[in-house]
N, C-alpha and C positions, 0 to 999 in steps of 0.2 A: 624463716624469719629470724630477728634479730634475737639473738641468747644472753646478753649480759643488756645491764639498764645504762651503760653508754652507748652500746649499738643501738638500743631502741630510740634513746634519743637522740642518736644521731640520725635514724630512720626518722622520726617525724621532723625533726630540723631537715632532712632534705626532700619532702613533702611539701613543709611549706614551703621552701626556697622556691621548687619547683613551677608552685602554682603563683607566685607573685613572677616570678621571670615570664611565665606566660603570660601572665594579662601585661603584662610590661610589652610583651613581643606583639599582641595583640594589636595595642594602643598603635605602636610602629604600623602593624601591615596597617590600623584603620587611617591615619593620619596620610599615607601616602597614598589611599583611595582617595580620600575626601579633596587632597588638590589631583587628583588624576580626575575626578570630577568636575571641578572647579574648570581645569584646562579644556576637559570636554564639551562644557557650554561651552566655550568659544569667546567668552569675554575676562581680556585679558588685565582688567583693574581688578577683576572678584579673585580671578587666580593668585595676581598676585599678592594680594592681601593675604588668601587663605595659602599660600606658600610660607610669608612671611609670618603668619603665628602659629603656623604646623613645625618650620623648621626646628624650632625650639625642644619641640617633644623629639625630633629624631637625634638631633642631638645629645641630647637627655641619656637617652636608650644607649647611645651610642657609650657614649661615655663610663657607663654601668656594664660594659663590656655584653651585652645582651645580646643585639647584633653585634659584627667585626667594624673598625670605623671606616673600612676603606666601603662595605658594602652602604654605609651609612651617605657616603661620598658619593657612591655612584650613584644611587640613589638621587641625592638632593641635586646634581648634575644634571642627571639627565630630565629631572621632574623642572630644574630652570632652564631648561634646552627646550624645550617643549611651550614655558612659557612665551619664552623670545619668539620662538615661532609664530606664536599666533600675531 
């Protein structure tokens, strides 16, 4: 453990970091189910609504460097790839 009381608070400054990056990362994987479900039912005005007020949170994420933005990219690609499809 940490020995001087900079270490220490720097140990709990990156505790919390940690745990807000995760629920940040979270938010990402939940929002890109939520249209991978959308896309699932098979109708494709619900998708694309729920594409269009999800892509905002990936971006978000992306931006805050949490994901990488290219991974953010393929992502939102291939989740409107999918749409078109149907």
């Amino acid at each position: 453990m940490a020995n001087t009381a900079q270490a220490r608070k720097r140990a709990r400054q990156n505790d919390k970091q940690r745990a807000h990056n995760a629920s940040l990362k979270s938010s990402f994987r939940t929002a890109i189910k939520k249209i991978m479900k959308a896309v699932l039912s098979g109708d494709k005005k619900v998708a694309k609504e729920t594409f269009d007020s999800n892509v905002a949170i990936i971006d978000r994420i992306a931006d805050k460097k949490i994901v990488h933005k290219n991974k953010a990219a393929r992502h939102k690609s291939r989740l409107n790839a999918a749409i078109k499809a149907l």
